[in-house]
C-alpha positions, -999 to +999 in steps of 0.1 A: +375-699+074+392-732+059+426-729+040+423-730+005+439-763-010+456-738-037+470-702-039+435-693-052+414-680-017+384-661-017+384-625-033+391-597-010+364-574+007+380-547+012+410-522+002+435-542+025+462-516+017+476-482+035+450-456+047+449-420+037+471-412+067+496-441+056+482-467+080+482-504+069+441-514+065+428-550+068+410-566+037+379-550+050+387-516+047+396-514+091+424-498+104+448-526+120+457-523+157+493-530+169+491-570+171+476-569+135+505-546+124+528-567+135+512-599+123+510-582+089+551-573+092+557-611+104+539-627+071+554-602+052+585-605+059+584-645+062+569-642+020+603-622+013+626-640+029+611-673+010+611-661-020+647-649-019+655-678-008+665-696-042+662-729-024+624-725-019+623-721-054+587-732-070+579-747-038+569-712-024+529-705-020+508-687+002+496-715+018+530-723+028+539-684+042+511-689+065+526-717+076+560-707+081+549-672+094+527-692+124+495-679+116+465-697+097+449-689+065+419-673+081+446-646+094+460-642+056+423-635+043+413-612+072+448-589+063+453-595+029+418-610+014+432-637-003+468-647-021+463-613-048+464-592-017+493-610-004+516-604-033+504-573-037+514-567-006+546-582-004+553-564-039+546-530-020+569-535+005+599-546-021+594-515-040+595-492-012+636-506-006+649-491-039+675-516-044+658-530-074+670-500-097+702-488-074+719-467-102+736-436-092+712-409-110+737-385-128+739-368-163+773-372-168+794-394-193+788-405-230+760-428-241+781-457-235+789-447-200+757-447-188+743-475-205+769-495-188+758-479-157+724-490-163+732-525-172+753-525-138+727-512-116+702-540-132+726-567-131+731-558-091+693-550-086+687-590-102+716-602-078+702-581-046+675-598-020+648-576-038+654-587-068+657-627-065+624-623-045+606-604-072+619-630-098+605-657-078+572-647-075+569-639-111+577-673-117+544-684-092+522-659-114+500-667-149+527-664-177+494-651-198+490-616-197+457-614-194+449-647-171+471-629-145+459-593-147+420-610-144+430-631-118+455-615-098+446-575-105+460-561-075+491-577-079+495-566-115+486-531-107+520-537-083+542-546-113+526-518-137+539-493-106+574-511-107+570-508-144+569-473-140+599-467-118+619-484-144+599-459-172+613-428-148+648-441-137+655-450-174+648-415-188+666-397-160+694-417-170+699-399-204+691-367-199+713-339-214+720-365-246+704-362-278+691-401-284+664-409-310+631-415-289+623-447-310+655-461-304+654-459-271+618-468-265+631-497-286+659-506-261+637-497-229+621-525-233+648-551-242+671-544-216+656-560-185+650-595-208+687-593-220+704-585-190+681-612-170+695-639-196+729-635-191+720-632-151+704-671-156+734-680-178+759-672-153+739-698-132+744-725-152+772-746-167+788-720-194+816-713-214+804-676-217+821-651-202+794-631-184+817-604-175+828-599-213+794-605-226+777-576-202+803-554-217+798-560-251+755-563-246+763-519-233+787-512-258+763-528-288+732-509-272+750-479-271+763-478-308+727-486-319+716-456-301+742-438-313+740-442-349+728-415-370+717-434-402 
């Protein structure tokens, strides 16, 4: 097989995921033997550490990960089937570290409280490996919707489950507190964006004071939530 000249290989023939007892398969569906498990773990974790690398920056492709991992593309396509399964992949193994969303679940403390909590926990999740890879890579992906679910399905069906552990760890976080579900459907989804500005502002020459301006972005969400008009 010849390396693709872009991210875009051949589509993949097979499940290339984790078999009903747990064990990794190759893009054809075959169980991997101990050299292909560890060639797996090697381009893995040579992906990760690239794209938490903030140096690599846009510069970071599949083509390049082969590369750096010693293998050729021919060895990405027979484990991953092409550069969806890759991410997919790589998105897999981020989400099963749980530092992306490492708030301390409790249902303790005042509306404020824990939405200070939870804009701690996603400040630090942004600021952790895990997080500075995930950014990265979304960066590398379609910013149309639907162009990137068509063309890289498997790795969207990754995000939608990342998605979901927000979904879950966000509703555990208020339980025991009466909240009106609209409002807080409402801030569900404009917490991530909000908290991931100020994370890029802090990056850049500024006058704001990030500390001060986290504080006030809880303390604002939480009186919304809180008002009873």
């Amino acid at each position: 097989m010849t390396e693709p000249s872009s991210d875009q290989g051949a589509q993949p023939d097979g499940p290339a995921g984790p078999s009903a007892t747990g064990t990794p398969l190759n893009a054809r569906g075959a169980r991997l033997n101990r050299r292909g498990l560890e060639t797996r773990a090697r381009v893995i974790r040579t992906a990760i550490g690239m794209l938490a690398d903030t140096e690599h920056g846009g510069e970071v492709s599949a083509n390049l990960v082969a590369k750096r991992a010693g293998v050729t593309w021919g060895t990405v396509q027979h484990q991953f089937g092409d550069v969806d399964g890759l991410w997919a992949a790589v998105l897999a193994d981020l989400g099963s570290r749980g530092d992306m969303l490492p708030w301390k679940e409790t249902d303790d403390g005042s509306v404020a409280e824990r939405m200070g909590r939870i804009v701690d926990a996603l400040w630090s999740g942004l600021d952790s490996p895990t997080g500075r890879a995930v950014a990265t890579l979304r960066n590398l992906l379609p910013r149309n919707t639907a162009e990137f679910t068509e063309t890289y399905p498997r790795t969207a069906e990754q995000l939608t489950r990342w998605d979901r552990r927000w979904r879950r760890a966000y509703a555990r976080a208020f339980r025991g507190l009466v909240v009106d579900a609209y409002r807080l459907e409402r801030v569900r989804h404009l917490l991530p964006a909000a908290v991931h500005g100020l994370y890029l502002e802090q990056r850049l020459s500024t006058w704001t004071d990030i500390d001060e301006a986290r504080a006030v972005l809880a303390e604002s969400i939480a009186g919304y939530l809180e008002r009873r008009d």
